[in-house]
C-alpha positions in Angstrom: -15.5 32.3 -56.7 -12.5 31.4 -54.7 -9.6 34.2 -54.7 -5.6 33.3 -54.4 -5.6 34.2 -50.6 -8.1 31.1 -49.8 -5.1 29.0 -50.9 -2.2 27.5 -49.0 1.0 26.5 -51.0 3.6 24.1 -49.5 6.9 24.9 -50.5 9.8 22.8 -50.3 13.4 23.3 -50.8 15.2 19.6 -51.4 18.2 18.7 -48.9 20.0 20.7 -46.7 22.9 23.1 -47.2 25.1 21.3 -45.5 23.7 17.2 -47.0 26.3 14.5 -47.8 26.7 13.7 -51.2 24.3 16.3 -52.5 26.5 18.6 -54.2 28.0 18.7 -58.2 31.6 17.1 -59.0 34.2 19.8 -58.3 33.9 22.0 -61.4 37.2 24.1 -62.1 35.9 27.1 -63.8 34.6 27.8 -60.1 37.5 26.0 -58.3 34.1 24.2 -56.0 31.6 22.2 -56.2 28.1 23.5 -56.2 25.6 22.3 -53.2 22.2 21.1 -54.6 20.4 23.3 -51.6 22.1 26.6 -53.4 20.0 26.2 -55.9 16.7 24.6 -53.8 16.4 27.4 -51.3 17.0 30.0 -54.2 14.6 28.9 -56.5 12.1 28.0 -53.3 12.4 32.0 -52.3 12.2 32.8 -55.6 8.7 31.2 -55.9 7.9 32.4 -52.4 7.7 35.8 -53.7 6.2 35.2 -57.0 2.7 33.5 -55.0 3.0 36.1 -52.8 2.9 38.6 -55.2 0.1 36.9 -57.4 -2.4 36.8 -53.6 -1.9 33.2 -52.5 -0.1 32.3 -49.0 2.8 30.5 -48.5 4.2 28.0 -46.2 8.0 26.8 -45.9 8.6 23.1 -45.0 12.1 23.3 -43.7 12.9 27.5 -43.3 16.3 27.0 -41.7 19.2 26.0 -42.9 19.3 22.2 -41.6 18.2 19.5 -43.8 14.7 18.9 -42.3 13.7 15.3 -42.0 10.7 14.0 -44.5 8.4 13.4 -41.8 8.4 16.9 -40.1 8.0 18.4 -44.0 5.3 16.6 -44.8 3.1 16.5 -41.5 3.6 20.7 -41.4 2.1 21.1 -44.5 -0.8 18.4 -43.6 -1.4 19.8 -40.5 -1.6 23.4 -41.9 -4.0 22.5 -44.4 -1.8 23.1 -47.8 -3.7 22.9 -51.0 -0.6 22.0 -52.8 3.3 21.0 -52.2 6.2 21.9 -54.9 9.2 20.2 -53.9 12.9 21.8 -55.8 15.9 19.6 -56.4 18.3 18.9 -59.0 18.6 15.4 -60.3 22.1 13.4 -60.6 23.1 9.9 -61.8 27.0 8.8 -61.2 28.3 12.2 -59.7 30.7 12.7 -62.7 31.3 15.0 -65.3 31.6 12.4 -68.5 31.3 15.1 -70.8 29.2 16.5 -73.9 26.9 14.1 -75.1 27.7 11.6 -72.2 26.0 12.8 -69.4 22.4 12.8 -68.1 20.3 16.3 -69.1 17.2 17.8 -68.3 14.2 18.5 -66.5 11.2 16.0 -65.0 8.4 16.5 -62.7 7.7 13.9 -60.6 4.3 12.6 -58.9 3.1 9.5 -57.0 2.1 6.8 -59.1 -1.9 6.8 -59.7 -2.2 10.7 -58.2 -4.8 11.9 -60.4 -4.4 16.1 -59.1 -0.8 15.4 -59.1 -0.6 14.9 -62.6 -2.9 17.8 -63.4 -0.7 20.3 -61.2 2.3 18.8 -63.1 0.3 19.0 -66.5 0.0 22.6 -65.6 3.5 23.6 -64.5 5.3 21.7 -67.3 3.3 23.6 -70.0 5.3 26.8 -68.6 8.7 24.9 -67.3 9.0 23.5 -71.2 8.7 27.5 -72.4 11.7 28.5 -70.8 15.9 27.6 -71.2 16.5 24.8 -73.7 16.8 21.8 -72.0 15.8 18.5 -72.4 12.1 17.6 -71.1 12.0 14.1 -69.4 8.1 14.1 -68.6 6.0 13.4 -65.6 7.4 10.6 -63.6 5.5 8.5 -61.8 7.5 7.4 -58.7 7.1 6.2 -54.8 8.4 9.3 -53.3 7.9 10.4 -49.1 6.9 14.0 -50.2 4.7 13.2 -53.1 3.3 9.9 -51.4 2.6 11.6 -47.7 1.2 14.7 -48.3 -2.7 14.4 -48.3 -3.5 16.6 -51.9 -1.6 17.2 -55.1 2.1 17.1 -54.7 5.2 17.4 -57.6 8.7 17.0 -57.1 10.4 19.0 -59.8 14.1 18.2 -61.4 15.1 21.0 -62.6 18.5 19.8 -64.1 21.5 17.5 -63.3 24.1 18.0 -61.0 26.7 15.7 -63.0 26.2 17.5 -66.3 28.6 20.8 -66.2 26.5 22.5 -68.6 23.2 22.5 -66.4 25.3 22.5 -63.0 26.3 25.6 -63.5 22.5 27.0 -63.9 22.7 25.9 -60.3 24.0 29.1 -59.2 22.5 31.7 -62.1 20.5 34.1 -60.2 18.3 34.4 -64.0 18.0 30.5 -64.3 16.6 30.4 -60.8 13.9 33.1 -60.9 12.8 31.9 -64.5 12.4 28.8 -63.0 10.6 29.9 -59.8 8.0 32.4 -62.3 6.9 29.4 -64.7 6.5 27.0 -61.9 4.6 30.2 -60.4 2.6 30.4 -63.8 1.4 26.9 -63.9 0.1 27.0 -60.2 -1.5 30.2 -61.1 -2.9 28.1 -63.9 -4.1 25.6 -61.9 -6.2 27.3 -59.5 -7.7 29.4 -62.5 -5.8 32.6 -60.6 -4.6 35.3 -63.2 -0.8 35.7 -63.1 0.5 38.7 -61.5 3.3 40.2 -64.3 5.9 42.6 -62.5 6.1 44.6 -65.7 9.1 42.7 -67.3 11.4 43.4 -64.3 12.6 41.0 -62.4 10.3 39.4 -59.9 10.7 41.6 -56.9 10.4 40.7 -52.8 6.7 41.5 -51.3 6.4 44.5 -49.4 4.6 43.2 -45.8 2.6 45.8 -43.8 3.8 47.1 -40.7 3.4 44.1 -37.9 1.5 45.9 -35.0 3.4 46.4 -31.9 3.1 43.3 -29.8 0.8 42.7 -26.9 3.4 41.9 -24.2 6.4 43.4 -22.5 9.4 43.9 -24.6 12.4 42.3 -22.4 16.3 43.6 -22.3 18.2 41.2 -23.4 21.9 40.5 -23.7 20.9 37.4 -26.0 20.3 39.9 -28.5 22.6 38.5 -32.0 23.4 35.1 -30.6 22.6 31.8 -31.7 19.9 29.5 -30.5 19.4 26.1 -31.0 17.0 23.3 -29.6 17.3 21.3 -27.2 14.4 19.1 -26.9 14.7 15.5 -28.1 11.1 14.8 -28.3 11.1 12.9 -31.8 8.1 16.1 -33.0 10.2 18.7 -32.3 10.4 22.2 -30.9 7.5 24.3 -32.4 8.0 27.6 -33.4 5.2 30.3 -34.7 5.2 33.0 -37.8 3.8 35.6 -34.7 4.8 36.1 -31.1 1.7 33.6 -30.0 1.5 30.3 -28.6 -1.6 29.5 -30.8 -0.8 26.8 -33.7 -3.1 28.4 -36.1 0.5 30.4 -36.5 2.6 27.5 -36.4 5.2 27.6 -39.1 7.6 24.5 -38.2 9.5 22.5 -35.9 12.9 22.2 -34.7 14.9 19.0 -34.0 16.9 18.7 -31.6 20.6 20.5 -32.3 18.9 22.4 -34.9 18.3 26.5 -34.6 18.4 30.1 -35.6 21.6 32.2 -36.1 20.1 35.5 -34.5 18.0 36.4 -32.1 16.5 39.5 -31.9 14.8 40.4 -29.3 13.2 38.7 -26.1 9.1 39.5 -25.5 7.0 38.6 -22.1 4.2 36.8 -24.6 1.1 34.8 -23.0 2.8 34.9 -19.5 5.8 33.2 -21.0 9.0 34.5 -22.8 9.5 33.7 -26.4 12.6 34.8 -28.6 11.8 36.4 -32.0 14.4 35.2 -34.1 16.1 35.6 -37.7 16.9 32.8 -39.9 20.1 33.6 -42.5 17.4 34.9 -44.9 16.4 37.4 -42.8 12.9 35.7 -42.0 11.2 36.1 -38.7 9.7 33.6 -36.5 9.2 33.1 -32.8 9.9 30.3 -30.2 9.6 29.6 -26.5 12.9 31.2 -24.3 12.4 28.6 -21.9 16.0 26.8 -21.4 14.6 24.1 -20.6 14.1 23.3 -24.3 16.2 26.0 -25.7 20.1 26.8 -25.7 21.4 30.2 -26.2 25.3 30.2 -28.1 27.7 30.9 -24.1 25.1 29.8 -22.0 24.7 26.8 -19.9 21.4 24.8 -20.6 18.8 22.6 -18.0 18.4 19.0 -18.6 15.5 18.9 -20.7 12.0 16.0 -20.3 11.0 14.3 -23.2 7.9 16.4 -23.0 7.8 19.7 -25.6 6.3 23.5 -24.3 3.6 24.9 -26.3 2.5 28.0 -23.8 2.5 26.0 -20.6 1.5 22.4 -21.6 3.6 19.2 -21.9 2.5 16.4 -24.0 4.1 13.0 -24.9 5.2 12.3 -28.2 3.0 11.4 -30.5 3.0 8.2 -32.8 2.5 8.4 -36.1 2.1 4.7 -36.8 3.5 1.1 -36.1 6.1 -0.8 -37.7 6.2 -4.8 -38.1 9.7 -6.3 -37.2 10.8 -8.1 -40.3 13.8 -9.1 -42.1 15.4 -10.8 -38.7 15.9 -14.3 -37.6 14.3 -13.8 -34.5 14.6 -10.5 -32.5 16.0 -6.9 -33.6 17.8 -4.8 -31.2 16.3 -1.5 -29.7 19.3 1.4 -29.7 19.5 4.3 -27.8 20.3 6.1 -30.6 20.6 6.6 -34.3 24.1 5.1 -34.8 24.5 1.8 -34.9 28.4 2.3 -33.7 27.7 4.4 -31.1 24.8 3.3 -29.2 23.6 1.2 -26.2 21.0 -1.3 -26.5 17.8 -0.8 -24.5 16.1 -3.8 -25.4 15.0 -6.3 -27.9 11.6 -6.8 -30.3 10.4 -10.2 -31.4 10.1 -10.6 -35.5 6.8 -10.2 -36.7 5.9 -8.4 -33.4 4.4 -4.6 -33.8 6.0 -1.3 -31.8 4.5 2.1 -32.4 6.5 4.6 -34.3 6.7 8.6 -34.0 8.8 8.9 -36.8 12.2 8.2 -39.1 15.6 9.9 -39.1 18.4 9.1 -41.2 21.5 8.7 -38.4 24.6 7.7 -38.7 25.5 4.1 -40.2 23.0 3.0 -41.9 21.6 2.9 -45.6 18.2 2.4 -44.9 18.0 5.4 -41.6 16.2 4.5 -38.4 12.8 4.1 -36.8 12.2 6.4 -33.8 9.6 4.3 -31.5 8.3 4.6 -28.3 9.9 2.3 -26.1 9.5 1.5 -22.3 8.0 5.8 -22.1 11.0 6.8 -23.7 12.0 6.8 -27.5 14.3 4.3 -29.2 15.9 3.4 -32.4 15.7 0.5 -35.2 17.4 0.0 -38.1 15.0 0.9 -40.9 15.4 -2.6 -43.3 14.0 -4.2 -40.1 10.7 -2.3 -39.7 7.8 -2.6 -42.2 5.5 0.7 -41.7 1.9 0.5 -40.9 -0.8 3.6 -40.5 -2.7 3.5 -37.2 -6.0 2.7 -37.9 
């Protein structure tokens, strides 16, 4: 019989904190507006802790504070093996406040359309979700959505409210609304797995207690990088990796880092492998690790290398990766290869016949564009086309 601890559990907070558009209308009893990550990260911590506490082990798809792009999310948890993904948000419609009666309310749970254990894990977590505040229950949704379509076993997307109703906006930021809502989602994945539910004696749910980490196998370095920011700054289109222990192994890999993105604190510097990593602190007080090389990272006063295309796990280099192939469509005859992901700011590197074929190592959003951007590999290096003019193929 299998226990909690053989099971893996995604967990994904929607958005980042700092995400155009996603945010309530200004609300005047607060004199703000509410961001929809408040709520996301909370209730995704929330959860974090009540798995914990009930055995199973858990895995955050985008642990800092940047808004994560879909692809890295979703190829983390593949690539770790999660059992299942929960994705948080909170649903709007117009963006305004209409008033009572006029605007959009309640809760849905969202899977991809024909996903047979997606429905059952939804099945499961709705039977709790519907137990708790009165809201309005809008069912299992079946819809075409990156996290619950690319993610290789049962996936949900909750709603947990709308961001243009006042009423449920303001649930956004009650610290009792969030942990109710992170314990039934907790319940019905408990449910799921046939797992008995861990009950914290009617208190509220309360942070796991880890065991002492054993003293690392390496030399503890002085540092005077100790409290500063770092940041990466690799452009390779899969990332920086970082680790949940001070190893270069990825059976500890807990994400990646884009480049620009980072940690607030550092906290110490360790001789590891026979190559210097930082642990570091993300604003939640959470610890990971990742290479000190500045040739890939940037410390907050310092003055960083030109960095390759290549990334550094231990002492290896390795290309990016593609993911797949896109199909040039939608074009006349030829669409235009960019430098970047900003259609006002970028140079063009070249030109791709319609109905021609370029491998792809993943999608960003940018700058200027609706429909985001294809990163490709291009001429050894990457490039950049506008998303309406790429139709997305698997490599088979």
């Amino acid at each position: 019989m299998r226990k909690a601890l053989d099971y893996l559990i995604a967990l994904d907070d929607g958005h980042g904190i700092g995400t155009p558009g996603k945010r309530t209308p200004y609300i005047k009893s607060l004199g703000r507006q509410i961001r929809e990550n408040e709520f996301n990260e909370a209730v995704t911590l929330y959860l974090k802790e009540e798995l914990e506490r009930c055995g199973f082990r858990t895995l955050l798809t985008a642990p800092t504070d940047y808004d994560t792009p879909l692809t890295m999310r979703t190829n983390l948890a593949n690539s770790m093996g999660a059992d299942i993904l929960v994705s948080n948000h909170f649903n709007a419609l117009d963006g305004e406040f209409d008033g009572p009666g006029k605007d959009p309310e309640g809760m849905s749970i969202h899977i991809y359309p024909g996903a047979k254990n997606g429905r059952k894990l939804a099945e499961h977590v709705a039977k709790y979700l519907k137990q708790g505040t009165k809201q309005k229950y809008r069912g299992i949704v079946e819809q075409n959505l990156h996290m619950t379509r690319e993610f290789n076993r049962a996936a949900i997307l909750v709603e947990n409210g709308f961001m243009d109703n006042e009423r449920e906006a303001l649930l956004m930021i009650n610290k009792e609304y969030q942990s109710e809502c992170a314990r039934e989602q907790a319940q019905g994945i408990c449910d799921y797995f046939g797992i008995p539910y861990v009950l914290v004696d009617g208190k509220e749910p309360v942070k796991t207690v880890k065991p002492p980490r054993k003293e690392v196998k390496g030399e503890y370095v002085v540092s005077n990088v100790v409290g500063k920011r770092v940041e990466s700054i690799y452009r390779g289109s899969e990332g920086l990796d970082f680790y949940r222990k001070p190893t270069f192994n990825n059976r500890y890999l807990a994400g990646n880092l884009k480049f620009g993105y980072g940690f607030p604190t550092i906290v110490r510097k360790l001789k590891v492998e026979g190559a210097y990593m930082y642990e570091v602190k993300n604003s939640h007080g959470y610890k990971y690790y990742l290479t000190a090389a500045d040739e890939y990272v940037k410390v907050e006063g310092t003055k960083s290398k030109k960095v390759s295309q290549a990334k550094t796990t231990g002492n290896s280099k390795s290309s990016p990766n593609a993911i797949g192939e896109i199909k040039i469509v939608n074009v006349n005859s030829a669409v235009i290869i960019q430098d970047r992901p900003d259609r006002k700011l970028s140079k063009n590197i070249g030109t791709i016949s319609k109905g021609k074929t370029i491998q792809v190592t993943g999608s960003v959003r940018g700058k200027n564009s609706s429909s985001g951007y294809w990163e490709v590999n291009f001429q050894g290096g990457l490039g950049y086309i506008t998303g309406k003019f790429g139709e997305y193929h698997k490599i088979t």
